[in-house]
mmCIF file of the N, C-alpha and C atoms, coordinates in Angstrom:
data_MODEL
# 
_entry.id   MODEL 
# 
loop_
_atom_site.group_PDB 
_atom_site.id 
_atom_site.type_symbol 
_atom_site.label_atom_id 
_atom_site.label_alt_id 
_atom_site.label_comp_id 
_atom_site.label_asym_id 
_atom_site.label_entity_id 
_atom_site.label_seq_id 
_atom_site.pdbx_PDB_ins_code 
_atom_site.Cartn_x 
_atom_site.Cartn_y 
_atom_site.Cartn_z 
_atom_site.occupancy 
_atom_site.B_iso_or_equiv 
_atom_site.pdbx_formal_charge 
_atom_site.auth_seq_id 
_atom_site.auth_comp_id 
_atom_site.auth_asym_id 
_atom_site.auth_atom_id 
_atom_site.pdbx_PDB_model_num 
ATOM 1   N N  . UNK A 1 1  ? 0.839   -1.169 0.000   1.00 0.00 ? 1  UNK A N  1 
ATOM 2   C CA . UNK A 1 1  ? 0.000   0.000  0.000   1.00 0.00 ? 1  UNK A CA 1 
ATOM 3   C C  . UNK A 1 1  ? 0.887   1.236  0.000   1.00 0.00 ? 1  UNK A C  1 
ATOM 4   N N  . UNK A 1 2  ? 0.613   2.216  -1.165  1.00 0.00 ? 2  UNK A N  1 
ATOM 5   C CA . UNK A 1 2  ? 1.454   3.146  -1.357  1.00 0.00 ? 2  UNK A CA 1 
ATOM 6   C C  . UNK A 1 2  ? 1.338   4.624  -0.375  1.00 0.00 ? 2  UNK A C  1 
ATOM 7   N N  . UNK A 1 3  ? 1.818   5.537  -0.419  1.00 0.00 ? 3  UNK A N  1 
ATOM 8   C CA . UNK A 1 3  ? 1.022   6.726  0.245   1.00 0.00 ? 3  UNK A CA 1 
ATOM 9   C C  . UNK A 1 3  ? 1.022   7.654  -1.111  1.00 0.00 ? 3  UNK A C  1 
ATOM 10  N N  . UNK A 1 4  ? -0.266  8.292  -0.983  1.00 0.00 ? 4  UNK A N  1 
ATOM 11  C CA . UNK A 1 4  ? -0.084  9.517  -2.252  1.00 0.00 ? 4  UNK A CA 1 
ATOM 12  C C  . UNK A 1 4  ? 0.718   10.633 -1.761  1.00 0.00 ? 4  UNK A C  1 
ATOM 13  N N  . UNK A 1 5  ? 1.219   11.763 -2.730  1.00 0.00 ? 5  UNK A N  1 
ATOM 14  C CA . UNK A 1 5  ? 1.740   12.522 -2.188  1.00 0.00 ? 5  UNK A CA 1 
ATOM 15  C C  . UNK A 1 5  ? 0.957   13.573 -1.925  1.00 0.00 ? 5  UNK A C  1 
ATOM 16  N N  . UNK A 1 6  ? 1.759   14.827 -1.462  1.00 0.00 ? 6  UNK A N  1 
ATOM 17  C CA . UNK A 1 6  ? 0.880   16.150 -1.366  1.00 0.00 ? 6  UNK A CA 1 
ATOM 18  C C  . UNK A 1 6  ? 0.370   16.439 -2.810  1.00 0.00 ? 6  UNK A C  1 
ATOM 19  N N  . UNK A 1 7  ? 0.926   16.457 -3.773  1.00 0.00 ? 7  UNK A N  1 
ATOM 20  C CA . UNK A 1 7  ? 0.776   17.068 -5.212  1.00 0.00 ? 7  UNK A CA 1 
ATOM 21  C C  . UNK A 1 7  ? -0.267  16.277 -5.957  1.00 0.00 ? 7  UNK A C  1 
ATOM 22  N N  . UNK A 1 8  ? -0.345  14.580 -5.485  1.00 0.00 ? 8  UNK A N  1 
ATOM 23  C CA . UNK A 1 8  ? -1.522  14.333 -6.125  1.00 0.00 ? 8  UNK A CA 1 
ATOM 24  C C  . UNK A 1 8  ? -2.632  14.748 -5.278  1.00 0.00 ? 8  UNK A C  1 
ATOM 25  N N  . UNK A 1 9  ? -2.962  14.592 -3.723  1.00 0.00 ? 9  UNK A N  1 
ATOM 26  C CA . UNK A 1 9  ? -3.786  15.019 -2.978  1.00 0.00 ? 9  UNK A CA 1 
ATOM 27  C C  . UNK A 1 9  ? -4.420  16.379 -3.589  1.00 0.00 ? 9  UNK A C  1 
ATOM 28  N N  . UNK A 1 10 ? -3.393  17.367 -3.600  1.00 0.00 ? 10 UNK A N  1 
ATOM 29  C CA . UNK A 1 10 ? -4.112  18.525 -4.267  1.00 0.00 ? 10 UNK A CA 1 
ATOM 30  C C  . UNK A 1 10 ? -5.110  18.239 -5.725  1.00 0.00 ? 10 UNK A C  1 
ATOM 31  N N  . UNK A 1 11 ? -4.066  17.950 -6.692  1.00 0.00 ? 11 UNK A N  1 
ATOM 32  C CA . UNK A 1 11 ? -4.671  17.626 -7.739  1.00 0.00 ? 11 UNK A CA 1 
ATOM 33  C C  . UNK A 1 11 ? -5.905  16.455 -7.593  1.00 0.00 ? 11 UNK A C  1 
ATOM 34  N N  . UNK A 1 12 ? -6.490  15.565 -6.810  1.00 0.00 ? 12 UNK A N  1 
ATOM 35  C CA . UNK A 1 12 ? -7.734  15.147 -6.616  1.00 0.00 ? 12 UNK A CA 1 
ATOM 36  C C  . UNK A 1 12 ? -8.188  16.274 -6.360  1.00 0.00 ? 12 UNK A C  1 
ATOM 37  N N  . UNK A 1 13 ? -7.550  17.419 -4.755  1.00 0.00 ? 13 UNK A N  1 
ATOM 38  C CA . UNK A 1 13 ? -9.185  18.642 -4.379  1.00 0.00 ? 13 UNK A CA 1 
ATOM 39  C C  . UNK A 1 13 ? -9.548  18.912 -5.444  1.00 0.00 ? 13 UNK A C  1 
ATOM 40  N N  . UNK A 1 14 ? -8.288  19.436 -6.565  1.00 0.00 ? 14 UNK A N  1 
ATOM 41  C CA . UNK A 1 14 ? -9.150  20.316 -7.929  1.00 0.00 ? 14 UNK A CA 1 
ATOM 42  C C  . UNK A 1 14 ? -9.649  19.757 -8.858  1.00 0.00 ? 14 UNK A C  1 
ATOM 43  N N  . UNK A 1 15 ? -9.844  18.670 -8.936  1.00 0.00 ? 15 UNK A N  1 
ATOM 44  C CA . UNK A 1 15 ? -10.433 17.415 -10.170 1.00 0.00 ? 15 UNK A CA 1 
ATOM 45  C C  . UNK A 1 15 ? -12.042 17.418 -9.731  1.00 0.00 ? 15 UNK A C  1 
ATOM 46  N N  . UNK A 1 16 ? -11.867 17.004 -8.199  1.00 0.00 ? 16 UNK A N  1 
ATOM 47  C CA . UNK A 1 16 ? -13.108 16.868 -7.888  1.00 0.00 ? 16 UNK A CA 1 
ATOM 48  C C  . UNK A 1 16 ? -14.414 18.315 -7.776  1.00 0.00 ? 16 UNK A C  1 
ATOM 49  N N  . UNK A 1 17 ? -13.435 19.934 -7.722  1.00 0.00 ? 17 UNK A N  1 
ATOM 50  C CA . UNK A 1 17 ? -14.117 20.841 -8.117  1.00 0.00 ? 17 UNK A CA 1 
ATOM 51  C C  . UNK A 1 17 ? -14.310 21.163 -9.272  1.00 0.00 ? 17 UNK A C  1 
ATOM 52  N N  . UNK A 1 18 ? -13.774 20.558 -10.443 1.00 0.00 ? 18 UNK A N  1 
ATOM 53  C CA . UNK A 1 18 ? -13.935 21.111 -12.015 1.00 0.00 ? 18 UNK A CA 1 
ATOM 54  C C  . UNK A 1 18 ? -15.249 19.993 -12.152 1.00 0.00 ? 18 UNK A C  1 
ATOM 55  N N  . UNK A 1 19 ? -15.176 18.616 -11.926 1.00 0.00 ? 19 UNK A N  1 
ATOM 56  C CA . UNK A 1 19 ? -15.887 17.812 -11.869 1.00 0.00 ? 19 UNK A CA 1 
ATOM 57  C C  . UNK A 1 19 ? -17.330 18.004 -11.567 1.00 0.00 ? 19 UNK A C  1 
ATOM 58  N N  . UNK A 1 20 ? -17.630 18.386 -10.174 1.00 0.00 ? 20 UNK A N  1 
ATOM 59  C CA . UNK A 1 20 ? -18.918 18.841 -9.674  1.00 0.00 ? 20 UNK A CA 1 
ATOM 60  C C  . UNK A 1 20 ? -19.116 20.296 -10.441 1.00 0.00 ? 20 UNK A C  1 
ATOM 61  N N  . UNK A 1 21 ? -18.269 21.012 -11.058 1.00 0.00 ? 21 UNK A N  1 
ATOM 62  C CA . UNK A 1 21 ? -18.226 22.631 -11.979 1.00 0.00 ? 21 UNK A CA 1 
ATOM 63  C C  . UNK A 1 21 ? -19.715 21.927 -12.543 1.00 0.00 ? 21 UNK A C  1 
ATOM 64  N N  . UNK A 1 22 ? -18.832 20.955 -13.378 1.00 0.00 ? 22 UNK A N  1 
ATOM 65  C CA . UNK A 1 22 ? -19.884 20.938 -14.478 1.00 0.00 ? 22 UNK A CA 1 
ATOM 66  C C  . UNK A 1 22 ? -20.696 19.639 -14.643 1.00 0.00 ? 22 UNK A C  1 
ATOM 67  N N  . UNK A 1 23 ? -20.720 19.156 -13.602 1.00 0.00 ? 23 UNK A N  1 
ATOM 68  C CA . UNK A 1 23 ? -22.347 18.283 -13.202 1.00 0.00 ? 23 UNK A CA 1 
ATOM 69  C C  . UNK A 1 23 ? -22.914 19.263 -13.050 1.00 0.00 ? 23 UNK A C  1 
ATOM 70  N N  . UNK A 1 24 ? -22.930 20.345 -12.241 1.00 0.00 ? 24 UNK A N  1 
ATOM 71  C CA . UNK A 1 24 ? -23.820 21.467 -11.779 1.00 0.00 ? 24 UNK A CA 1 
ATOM 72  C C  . UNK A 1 24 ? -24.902 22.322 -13.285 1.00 0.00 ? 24 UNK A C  1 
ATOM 73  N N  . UNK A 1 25 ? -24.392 22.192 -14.305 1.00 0.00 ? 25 UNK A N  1 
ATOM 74  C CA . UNK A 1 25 ? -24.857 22.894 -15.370 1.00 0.00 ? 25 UNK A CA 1 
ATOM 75  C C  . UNK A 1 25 ? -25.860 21.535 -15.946 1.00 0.00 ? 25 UNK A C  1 
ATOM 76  N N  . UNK A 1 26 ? -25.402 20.382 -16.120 1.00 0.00 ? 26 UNK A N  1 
ATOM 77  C CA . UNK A 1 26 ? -26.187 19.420 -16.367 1.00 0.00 ? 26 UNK A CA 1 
ATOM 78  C C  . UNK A 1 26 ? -27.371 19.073 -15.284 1.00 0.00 ? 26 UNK A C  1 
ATOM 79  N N  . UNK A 1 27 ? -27.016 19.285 -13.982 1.00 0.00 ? 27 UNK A N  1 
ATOM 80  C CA . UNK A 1 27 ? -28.644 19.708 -13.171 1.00 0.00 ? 27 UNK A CA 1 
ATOM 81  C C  . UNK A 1 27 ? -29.390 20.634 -13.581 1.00 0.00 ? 27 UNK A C  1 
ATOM 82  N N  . UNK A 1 28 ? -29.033 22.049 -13.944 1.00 0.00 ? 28 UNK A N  1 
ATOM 83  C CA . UNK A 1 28 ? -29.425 22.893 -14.212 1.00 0.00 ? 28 UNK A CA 1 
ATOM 84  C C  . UNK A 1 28 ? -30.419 23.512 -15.210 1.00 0.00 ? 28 UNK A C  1 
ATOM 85  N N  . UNK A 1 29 ? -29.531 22.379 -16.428 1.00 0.00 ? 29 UNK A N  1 
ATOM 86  C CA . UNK A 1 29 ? -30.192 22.965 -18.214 1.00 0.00 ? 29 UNK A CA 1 
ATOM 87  C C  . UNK A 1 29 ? -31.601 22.975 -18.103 1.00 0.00 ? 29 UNK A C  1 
ATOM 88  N N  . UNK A 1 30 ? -31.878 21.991 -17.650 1.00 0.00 ? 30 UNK A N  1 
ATOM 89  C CA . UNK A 1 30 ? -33.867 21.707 -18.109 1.00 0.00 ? 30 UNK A CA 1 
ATOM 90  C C  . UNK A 1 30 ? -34.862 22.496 -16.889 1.00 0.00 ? 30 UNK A C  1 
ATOM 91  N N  . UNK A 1 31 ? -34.039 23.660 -15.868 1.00 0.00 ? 31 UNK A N  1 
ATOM 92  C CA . UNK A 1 31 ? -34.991 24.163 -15.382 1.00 0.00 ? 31 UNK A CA 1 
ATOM 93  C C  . UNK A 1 31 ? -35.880 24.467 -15.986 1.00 0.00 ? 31 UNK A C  1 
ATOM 94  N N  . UNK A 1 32 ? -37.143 24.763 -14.763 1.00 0.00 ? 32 UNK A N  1 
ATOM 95  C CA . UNK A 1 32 ? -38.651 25.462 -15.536 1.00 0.00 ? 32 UNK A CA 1 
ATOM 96  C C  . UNK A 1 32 ? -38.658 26.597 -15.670 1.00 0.00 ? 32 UNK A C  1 
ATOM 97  N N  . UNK A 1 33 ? -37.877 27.749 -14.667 1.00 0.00 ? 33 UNK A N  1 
ATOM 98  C CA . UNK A 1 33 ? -37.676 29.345 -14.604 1.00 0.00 ? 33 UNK A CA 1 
ATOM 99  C C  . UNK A 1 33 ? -35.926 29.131 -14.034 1.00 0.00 ? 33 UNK A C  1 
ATOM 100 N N  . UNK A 1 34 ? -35.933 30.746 -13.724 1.00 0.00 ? 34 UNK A N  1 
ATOM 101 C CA . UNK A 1 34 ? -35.048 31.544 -13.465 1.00 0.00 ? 34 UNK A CA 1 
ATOM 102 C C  . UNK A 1 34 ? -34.470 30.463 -11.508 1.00 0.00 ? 34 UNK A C  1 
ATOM 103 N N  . UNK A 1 35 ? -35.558 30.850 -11.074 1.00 0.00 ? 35 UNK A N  1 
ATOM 104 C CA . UNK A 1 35 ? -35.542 30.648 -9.470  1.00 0.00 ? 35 UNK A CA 1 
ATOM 105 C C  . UNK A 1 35 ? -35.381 29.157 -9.289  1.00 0.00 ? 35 UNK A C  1 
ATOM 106 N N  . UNK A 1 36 ? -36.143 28.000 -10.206 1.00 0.00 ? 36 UNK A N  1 
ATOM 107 C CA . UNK A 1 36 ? -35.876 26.568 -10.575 1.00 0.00 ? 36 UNK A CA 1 
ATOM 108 C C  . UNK A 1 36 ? -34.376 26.414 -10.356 1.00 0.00 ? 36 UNK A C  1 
ATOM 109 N N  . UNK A 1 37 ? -33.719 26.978 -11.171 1.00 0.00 ? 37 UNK A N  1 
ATOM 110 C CA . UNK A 1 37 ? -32.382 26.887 -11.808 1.00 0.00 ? 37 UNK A CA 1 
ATOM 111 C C  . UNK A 1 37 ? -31.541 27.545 -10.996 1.00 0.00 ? 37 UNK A C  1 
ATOM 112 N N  . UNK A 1 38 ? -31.860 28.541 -10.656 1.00 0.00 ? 38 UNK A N  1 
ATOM 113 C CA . UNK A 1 38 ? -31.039 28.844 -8.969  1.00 0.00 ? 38 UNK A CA 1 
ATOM 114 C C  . UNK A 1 38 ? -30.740 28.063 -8.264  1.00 0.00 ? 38 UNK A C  1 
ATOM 115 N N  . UNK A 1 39 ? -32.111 27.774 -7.353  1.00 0.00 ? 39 UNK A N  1 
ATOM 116 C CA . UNK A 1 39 ? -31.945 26.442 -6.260  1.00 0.00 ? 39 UNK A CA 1 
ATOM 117 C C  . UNK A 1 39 ? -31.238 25.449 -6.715  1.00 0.00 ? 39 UNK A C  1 
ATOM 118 N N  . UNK A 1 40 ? -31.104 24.484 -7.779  1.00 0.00 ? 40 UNK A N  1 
ATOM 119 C CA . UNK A 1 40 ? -30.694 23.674 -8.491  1.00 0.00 ? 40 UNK A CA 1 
ATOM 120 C C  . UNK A 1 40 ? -29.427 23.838 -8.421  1.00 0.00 ? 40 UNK A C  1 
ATOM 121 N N  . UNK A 1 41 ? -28.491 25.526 -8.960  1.00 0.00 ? 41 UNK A N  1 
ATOM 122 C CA . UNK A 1 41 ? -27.455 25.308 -8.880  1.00 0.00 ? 41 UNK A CA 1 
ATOM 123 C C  . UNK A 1 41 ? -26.781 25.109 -7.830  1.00 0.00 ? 41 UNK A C  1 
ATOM 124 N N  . UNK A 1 42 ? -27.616 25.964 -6.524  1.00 0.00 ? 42 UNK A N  1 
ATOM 125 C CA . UNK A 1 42 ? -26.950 26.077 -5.148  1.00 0.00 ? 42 UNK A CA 1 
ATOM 126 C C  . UNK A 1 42 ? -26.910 24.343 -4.209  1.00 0.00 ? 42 UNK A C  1 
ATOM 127 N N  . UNK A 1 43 ? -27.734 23.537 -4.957  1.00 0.00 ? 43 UNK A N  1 
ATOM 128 C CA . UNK A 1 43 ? -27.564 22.153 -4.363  1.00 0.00 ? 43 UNK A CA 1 
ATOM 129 C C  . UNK A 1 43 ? -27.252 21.342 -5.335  1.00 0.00 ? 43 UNK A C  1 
ATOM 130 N N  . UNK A 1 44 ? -26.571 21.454 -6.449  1.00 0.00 ? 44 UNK A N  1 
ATOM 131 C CA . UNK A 1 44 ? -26.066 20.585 -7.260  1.00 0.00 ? 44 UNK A CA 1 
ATOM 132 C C  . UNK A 1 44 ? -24.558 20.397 -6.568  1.00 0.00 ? 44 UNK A C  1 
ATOM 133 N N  . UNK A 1 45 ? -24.184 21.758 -6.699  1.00 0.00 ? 45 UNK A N  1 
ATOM 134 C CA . UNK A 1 45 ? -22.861 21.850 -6.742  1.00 0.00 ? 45 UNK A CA 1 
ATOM 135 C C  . UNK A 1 45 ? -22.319 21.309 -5.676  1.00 0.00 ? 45 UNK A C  1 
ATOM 136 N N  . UNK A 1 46 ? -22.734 21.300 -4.285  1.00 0.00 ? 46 UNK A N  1 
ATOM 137 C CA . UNK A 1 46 ? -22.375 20.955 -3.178  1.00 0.00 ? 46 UNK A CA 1 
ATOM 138 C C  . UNK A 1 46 ? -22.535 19.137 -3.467  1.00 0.00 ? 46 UNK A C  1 
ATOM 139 N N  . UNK A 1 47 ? -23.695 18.402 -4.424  1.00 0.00 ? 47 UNK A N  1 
ATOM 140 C CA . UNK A 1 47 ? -24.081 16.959 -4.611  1.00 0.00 ? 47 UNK A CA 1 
ATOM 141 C C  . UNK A 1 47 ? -22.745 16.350 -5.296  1.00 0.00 ? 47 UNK A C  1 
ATOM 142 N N  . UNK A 1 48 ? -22.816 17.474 -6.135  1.00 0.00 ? 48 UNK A N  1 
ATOM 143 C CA . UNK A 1 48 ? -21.575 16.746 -7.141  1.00 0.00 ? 48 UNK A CA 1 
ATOM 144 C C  . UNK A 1 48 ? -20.629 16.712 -6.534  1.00 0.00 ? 48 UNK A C  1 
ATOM 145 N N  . UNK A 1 49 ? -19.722 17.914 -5.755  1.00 0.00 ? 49 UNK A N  1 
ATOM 146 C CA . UNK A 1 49 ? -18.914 17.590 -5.083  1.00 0.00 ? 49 UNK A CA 1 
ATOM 147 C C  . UNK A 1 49 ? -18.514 16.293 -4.447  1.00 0.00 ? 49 UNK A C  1 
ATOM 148 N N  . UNK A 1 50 ? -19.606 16.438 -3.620  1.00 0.00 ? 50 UNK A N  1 
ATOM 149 C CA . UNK A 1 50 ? -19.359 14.961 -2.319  1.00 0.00 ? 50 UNK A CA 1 
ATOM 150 C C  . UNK A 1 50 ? -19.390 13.807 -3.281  1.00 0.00 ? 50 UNK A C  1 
ATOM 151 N N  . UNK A 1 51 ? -20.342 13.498 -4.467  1.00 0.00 ? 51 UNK A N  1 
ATOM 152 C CA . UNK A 1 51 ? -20.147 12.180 -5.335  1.00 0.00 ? 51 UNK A CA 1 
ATOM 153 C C  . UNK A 1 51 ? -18.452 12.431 -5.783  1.00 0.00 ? 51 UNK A C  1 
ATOM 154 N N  . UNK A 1 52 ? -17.882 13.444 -6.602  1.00 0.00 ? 52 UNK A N  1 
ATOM 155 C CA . UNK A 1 52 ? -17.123 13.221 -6.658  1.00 0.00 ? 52 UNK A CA 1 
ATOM 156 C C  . UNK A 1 52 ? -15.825 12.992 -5.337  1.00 0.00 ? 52 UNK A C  1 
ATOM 157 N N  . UNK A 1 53 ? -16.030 13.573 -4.491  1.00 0.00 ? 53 UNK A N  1 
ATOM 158 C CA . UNK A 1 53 ? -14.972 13.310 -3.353  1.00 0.00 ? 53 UNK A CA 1 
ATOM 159 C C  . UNK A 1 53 ? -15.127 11.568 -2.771  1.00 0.00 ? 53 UNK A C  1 
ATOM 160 N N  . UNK A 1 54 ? -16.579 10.842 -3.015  1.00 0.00 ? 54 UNK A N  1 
ATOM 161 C CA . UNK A 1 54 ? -16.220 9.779  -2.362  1.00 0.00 ? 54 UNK A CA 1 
ATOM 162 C C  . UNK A 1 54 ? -15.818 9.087  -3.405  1.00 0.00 ? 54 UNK A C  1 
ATOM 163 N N  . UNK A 1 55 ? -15.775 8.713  -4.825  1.00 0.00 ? 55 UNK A N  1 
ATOM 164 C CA . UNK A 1 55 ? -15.066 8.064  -6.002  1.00 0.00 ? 55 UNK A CA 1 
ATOM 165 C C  . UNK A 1 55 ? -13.335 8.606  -5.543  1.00 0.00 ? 55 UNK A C  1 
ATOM 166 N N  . UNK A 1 56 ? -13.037 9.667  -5.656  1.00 0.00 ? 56 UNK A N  1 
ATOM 167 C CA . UNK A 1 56 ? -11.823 9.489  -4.693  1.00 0.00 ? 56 UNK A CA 1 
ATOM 168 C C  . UNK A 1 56 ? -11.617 9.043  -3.261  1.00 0.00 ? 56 UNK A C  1 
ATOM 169 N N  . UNK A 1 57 ? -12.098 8.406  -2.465  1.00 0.00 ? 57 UNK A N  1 
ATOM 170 C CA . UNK A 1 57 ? -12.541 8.065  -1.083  1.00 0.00 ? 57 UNK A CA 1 
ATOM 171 C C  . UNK A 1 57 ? -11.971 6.802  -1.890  1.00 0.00 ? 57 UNK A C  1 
ATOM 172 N N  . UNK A 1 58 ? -12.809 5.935  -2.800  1.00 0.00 ? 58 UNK A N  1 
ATOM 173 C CA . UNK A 1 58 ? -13.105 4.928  -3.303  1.00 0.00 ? 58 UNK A CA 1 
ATOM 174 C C  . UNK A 1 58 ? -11.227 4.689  -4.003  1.00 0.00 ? 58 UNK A C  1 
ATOM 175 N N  . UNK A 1 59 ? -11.000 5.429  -4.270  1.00 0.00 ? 59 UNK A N  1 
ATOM 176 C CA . UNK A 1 59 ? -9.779  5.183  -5.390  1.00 0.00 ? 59 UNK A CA 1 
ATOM 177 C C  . UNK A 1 59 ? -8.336  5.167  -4.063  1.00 0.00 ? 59 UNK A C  1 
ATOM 178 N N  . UNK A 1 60 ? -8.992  6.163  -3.205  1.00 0.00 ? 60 UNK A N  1 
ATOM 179 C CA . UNK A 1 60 ? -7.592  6.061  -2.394  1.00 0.00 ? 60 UNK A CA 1 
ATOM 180 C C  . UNK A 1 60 ? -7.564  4.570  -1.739  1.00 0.00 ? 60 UNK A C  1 
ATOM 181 N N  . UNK A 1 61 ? -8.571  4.106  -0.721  1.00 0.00 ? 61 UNK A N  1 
ATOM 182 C CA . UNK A 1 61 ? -8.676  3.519  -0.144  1.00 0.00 ? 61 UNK A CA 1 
ATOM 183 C C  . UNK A 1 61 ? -8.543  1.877  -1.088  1.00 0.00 ? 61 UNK A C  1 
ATOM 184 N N  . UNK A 1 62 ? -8.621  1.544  -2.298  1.00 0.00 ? 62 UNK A N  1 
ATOM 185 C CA . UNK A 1 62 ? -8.326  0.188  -3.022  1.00 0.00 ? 62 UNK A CA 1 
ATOM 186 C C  . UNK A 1 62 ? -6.885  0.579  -3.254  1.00 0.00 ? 62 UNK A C  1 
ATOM 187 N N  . UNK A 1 63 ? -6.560  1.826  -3.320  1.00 0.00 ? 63 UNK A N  1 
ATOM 188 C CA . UNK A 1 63 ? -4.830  1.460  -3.626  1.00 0.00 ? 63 UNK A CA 1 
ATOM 189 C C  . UNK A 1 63 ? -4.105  0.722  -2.521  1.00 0.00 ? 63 UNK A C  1 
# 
């Protein structure tokens, strides 16, 4: 069992924020209004996040 370093650690935080970036627009597209698509973005982004942070959860922990 290896240890990652600092440099990949970082590079997962920012993978997993470009990642949830743009799940967040794919929640978003098919709102019904303006205010739909608000709410949507303000709880996508935080969803996608955490899916993406535990697939890294998932990737650290089988190495």
């Amino acid at each position: 069992m290896g240890v990652k370093s600092f440099g990949a650690a970082v590079t997962l935080v920012f993978a997993t924020f470009a990642d949830s970036g743009t799940m967040t627009a794919d929640f978003t597209r098919w709102a019904k209004n303006e205010r739909v698509g608000l709410f949507a973005a303000i709880t996508a982004f935080p969803f996608g996040k955490v899916l993406a942070e535990l697939v890294g959860v998932i990737i650290v922990v089988k190495r």
